[in-house]
FIFISE-656367 format. One record per residue (C-alpha): residue in three letters; x, y, z. Coordinates in steps of 0.02 Angstrom, whole numbers. Layout:
# residues N
rolum rest = ALA&X = X&Y = Y&Z = Z
...
# end
This chain:
# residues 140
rolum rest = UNK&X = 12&Y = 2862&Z = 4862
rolum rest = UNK&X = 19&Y = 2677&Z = 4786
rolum rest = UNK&X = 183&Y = 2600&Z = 4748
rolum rest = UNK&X = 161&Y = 2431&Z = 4667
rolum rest = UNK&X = 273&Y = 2264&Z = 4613
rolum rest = UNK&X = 250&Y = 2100&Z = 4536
rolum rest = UNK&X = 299&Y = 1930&Z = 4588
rolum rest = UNK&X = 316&Y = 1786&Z = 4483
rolum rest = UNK&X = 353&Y = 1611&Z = 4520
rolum rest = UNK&X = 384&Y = 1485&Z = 4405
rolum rest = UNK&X = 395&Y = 1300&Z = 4463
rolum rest = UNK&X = 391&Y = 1213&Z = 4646
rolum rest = UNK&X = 421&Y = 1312&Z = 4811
rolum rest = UNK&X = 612&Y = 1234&Z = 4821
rolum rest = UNK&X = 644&Y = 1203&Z = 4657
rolum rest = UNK&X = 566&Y = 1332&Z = 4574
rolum rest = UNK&X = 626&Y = 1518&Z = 4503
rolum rest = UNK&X = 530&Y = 1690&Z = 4533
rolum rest = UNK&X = 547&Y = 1864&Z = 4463
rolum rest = UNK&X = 516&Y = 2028&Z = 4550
rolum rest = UNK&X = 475&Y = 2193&Z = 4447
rolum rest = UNK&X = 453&Y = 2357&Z = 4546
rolum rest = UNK&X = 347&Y = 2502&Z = 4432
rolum rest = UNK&X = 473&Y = 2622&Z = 4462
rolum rest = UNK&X = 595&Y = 2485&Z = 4355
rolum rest = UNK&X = 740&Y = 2473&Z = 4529
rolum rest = UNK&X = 697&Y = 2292&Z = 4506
rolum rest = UNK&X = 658&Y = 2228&Z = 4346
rolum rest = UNK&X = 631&Y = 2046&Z = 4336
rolum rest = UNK&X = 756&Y = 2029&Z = 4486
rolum rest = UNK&X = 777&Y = 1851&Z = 4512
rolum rest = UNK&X = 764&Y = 1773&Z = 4665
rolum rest = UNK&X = 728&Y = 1569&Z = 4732
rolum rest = UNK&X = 728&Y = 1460&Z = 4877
rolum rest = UNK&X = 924&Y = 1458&Z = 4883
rolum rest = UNK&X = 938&Y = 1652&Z = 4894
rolum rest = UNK&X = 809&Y = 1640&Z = 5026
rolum rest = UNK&X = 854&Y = 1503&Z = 5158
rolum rest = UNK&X = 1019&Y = 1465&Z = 5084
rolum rest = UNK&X = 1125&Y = 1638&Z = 5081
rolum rest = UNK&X = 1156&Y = 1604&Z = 4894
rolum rest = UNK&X = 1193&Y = 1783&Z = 4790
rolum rest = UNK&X = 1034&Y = 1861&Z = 4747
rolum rest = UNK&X = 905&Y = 1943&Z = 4833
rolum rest = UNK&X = 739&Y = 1873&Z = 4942
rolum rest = UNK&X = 601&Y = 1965&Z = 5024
rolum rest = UNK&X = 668&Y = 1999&Z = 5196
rolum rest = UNK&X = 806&Y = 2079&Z = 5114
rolum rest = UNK&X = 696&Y = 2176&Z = 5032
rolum rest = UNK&X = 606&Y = 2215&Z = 5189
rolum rest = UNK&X = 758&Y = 2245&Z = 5290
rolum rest = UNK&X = 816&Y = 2386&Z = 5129
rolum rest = UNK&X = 639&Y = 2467&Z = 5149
rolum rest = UNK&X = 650&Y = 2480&Z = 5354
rolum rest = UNK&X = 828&Y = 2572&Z = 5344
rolum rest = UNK&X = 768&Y = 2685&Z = 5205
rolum rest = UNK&X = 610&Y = 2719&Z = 5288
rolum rest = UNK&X = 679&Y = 2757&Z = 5458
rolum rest = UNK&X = 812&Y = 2866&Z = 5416
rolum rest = UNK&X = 714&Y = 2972&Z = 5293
rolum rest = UNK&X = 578&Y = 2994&Z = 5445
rolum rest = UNK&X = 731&Y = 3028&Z = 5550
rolum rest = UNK&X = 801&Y = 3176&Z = 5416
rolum rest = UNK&X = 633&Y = 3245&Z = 5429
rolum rest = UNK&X = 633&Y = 3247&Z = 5607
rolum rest = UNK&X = 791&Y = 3333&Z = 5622
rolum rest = UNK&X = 737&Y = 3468&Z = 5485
rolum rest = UNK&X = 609&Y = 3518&Z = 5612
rolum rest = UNK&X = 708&Y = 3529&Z = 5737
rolum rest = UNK&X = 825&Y = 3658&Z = 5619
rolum rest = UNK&X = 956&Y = 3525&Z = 5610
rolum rest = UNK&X = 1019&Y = 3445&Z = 5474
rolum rest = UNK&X = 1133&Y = 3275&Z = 5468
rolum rest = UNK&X = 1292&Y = 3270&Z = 5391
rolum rest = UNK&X = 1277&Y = 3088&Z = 5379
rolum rest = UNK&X = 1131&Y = 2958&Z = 5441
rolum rest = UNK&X = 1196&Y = 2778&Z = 5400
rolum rest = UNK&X = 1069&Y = 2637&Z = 5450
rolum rest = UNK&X = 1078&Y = 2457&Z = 5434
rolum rest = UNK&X = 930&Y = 2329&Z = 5455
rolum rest = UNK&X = 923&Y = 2154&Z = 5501
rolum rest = UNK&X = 774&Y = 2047&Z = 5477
rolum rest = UNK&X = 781&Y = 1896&Z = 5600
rolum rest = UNK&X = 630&Y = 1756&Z = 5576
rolum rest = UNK&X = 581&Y = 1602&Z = 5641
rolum rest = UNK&X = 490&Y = 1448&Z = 5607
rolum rest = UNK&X = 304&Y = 1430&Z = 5709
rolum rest = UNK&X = 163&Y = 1294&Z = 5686
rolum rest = UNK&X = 83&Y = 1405&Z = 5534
rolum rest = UNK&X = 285&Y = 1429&Z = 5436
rolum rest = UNK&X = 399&Y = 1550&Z = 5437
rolum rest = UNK&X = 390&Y = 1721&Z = 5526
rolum rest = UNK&X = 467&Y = 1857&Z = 5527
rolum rest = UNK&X = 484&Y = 1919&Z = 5722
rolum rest = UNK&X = 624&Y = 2063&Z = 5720
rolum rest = UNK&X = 677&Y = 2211&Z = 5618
rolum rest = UNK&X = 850&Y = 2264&Z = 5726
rolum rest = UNK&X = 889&Y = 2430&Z = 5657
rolum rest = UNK&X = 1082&Y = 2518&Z = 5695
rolum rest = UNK&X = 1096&Y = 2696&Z = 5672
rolum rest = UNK&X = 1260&Y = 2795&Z = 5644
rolum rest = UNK&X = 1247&Y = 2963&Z = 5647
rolum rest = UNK&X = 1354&Y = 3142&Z = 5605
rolum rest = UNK&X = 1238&Y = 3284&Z = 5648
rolum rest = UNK&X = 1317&Y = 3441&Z = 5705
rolum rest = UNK&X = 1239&Y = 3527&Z = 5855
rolum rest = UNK&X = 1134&Y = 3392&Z = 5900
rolum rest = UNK&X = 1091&Y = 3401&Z = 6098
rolum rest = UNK&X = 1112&Y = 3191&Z = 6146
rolum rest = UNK&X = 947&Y = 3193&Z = 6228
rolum rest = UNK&X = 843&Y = 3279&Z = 6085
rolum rest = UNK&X = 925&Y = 3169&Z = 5984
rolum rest = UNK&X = 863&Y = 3018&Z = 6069
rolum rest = UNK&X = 678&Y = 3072&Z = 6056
rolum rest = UNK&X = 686&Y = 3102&Z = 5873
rolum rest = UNK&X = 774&Y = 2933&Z = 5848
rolum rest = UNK&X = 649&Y = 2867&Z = 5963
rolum rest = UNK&X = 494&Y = 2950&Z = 5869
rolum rest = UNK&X = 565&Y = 2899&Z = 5688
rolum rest = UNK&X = 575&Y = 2722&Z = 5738
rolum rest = UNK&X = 397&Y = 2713&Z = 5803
rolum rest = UNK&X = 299&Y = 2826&Z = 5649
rolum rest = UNK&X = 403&Y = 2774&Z = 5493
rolum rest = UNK&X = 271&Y = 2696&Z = 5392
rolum rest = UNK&X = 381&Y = 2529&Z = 5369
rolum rest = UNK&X = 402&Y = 2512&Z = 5565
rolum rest = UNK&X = 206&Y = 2563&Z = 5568
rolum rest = UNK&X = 167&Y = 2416&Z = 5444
rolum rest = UNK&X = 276&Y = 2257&Z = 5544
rolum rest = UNK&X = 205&Y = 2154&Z = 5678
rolum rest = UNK&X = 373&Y = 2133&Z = 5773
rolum rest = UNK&X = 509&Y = 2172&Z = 5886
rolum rest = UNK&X = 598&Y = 2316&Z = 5819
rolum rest = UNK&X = 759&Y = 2351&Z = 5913
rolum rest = UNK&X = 856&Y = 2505&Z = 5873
rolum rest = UNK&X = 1047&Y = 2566&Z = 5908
rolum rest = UNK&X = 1128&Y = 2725&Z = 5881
rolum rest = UNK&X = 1281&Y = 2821&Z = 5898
rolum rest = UNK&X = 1297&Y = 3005&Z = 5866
rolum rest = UNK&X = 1438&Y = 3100&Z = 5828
# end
C-alpha cells in the first residue's frame, strides 16, 4: 500500500502560499500558509492534518478490534489534538492526545480497556509518531 500527496509552496516561509493535493482528490490544491499554521486563521496546516489521520487511524484499528472480539460499536467518536513545541532545531511536534467516546453494546469495561489500549499502541499512525500519545475514553 502507497498513498501519496503533493506539497507546494510558493514564496517565503511567512509570507508565502502552499497547496496540498492528495491522489485520492480529498484535497485538491487545499490551500494552506503560515497564518493557518501558527496563527489559527481558517484553513488547514499539517498538524491538523496529522491530528485527522491519528483519530481515523485509531478508531478504525479500534472497530477492528472489537469485530474480533464479536462486538460491534454503535458509535466510536474520537477527537485528536496535536500539541508542539519549539526546541533548539524548530518546531516539534511532542503529543498526539487522543479522546474516545464510545456506544458499544455488550462491551465488558475491562476488555474494553485492552482493545482501546492495543488500538492506540498498533494503529499505523500512532506506530509512525515519535511522541507522547495520551488517550481518554468513555464507554457507554
Amino acid at each position: 500500500m502507497i498513498r501519496t500527496a503533493t506539497a507546494v509552496w510558493n514564496g517565503t516561509g511567512r509570507d508565502g502560499k502552499g497547496r496540498l493535493t492528495t491522489d485520492s482528490g480529498v484535497l485538491a490544491d487545499t490551500a494552506y500558509s503560515f497564518v493557518t499554521r501558527f496563527e489559527n486563521e481558517k484553513g488547514t496546516n499539517p498538524e491538523e492534518l496529522i491530528a485527522a489521520a491519528h483519530a481515523g487511524c485509531f478508531t478504525m484499528a479500534l472497530a477492528f478490534g472489537l469485530q474480533k472480539a464479536g462486538l460491534t460499536a454503535t458509535e466510536l467518536k474520537t477527537s485528536c489534538a496535536i500539541s508542539g513545541e519549539r526546541d533548539d532545531v524548530g518546531f516539534k511536534v511532542t503529543k498526539s492526545a487522543l479522546t474516545l467516546a464510545a456506544t458499544v453494546p455488550g462491551a465488558d469495561r475491562e476488555a474494553f480497556a485492552g482493545l482501546v489500549k492495543t488500538a492506540k499502541e498498533t494503529c499505523p499512525i500512532s506506530r509512525l509518531l515519535n511522541a507522547d500519545i495520551s488517550l481518554d475514553w468513555t464507554l457507554a
